[in-house]
C-alpha positions as CSV (number, residue, x, y, z in Angstrom):
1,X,128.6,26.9,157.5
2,X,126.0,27.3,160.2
3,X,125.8,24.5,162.9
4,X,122.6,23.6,164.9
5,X,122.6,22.2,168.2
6,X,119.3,23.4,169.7
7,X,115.8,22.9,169.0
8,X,115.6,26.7,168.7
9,X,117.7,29.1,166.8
10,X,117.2,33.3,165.7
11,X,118.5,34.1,162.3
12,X,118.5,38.2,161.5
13,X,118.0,38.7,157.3
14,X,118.6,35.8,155.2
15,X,117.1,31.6,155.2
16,X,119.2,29.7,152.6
17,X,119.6,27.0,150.8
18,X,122.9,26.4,153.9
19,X,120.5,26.8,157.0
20,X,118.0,24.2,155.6
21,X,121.5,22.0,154.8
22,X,122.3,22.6,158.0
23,X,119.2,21.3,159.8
24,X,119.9,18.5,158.9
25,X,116.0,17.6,158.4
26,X,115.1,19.0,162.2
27,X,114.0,22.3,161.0
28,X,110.0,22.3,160.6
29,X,109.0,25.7,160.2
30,X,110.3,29.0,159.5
31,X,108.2,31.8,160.7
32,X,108.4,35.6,159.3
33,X,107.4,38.4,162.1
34,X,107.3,41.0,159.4
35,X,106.2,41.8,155.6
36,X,106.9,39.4,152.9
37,X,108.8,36.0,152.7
38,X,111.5,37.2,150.1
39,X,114.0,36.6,152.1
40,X,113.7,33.0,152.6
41,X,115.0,30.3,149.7
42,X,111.5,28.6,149.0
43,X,112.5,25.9,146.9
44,X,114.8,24.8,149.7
45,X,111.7,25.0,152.1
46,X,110.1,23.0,149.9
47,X,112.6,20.5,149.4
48,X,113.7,19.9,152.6
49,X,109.4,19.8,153.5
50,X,109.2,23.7,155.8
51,X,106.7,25.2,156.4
52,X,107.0,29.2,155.7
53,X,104.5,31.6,157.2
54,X,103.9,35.1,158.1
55,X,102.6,37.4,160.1
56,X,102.7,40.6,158.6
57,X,100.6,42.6,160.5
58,X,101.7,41.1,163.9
59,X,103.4,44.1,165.0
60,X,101.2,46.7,163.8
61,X,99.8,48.0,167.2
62,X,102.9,47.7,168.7
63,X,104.1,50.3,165.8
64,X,101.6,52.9,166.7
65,X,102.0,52.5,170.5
66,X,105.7,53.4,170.1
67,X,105.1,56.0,168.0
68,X,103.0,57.8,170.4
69,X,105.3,57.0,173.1
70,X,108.5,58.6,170.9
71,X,105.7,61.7,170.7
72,X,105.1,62.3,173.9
73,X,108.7,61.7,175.4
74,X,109.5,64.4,172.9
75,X,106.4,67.0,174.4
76,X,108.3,66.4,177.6
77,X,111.4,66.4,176.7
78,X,112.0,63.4,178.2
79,X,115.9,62.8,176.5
80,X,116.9,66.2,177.8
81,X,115.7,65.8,181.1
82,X,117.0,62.4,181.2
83,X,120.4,63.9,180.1
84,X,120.3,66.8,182.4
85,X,119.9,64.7,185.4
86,X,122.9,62.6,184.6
87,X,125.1,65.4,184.9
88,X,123.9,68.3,187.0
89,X,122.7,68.2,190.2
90,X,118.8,68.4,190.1
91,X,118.6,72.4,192.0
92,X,120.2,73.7,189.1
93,X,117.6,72.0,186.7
94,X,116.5,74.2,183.9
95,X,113.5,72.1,181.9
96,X,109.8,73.1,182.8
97,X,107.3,71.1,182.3
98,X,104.7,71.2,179.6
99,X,101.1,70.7,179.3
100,X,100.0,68.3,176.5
């Protein structure tokens, strides 16, 4: 059984029917950071009077900045050279530098 104590509390996949138990009636609102709301028990929400929202596109630039971050590390080789640093000394160094 899950026990609250705090105001504030982070749950990874799954809101049951046991986390609004649990809440004892403190719980107020459940907010969803991603895609869909499947993976909270509604007619608990509703009978224990949550609110449920979501944000689905919260993250979307966020997405696309790491993307391009993950494609130019790789241009760079920014893993290699990070590796390469870790365990030779840097006048034996063998990655060049690229142009984008």
């Amino acid at each position: 059984m899950l026990t609250l104590r705090t105001n504030w509390f982070l749950l990874s996949t799954q809101v049951t029917r046991e986390v609004f138990q649990a809440a004892k009636g403190r719980l107020k609102v459940v907010g969803r950071a991603g895609v869909g709301i499947d993976n909270v028990d509604l007619a608990a929400a509703t009978e224990y009077g949550v609110l449920v929202v979501n944000a689905p596109t919260a993250n979307t630039i966020a997405a696309a900045e790491h993307g391009i971050a993950l494609l130019c590390s790789m241009s760079r080789n920014v893993a290699q050279a990070d590796a390469s640093m870790k365990v030779c000394p840097p006048e034996i160094m063998t990655l060049r530098y690229r142009r984008l």
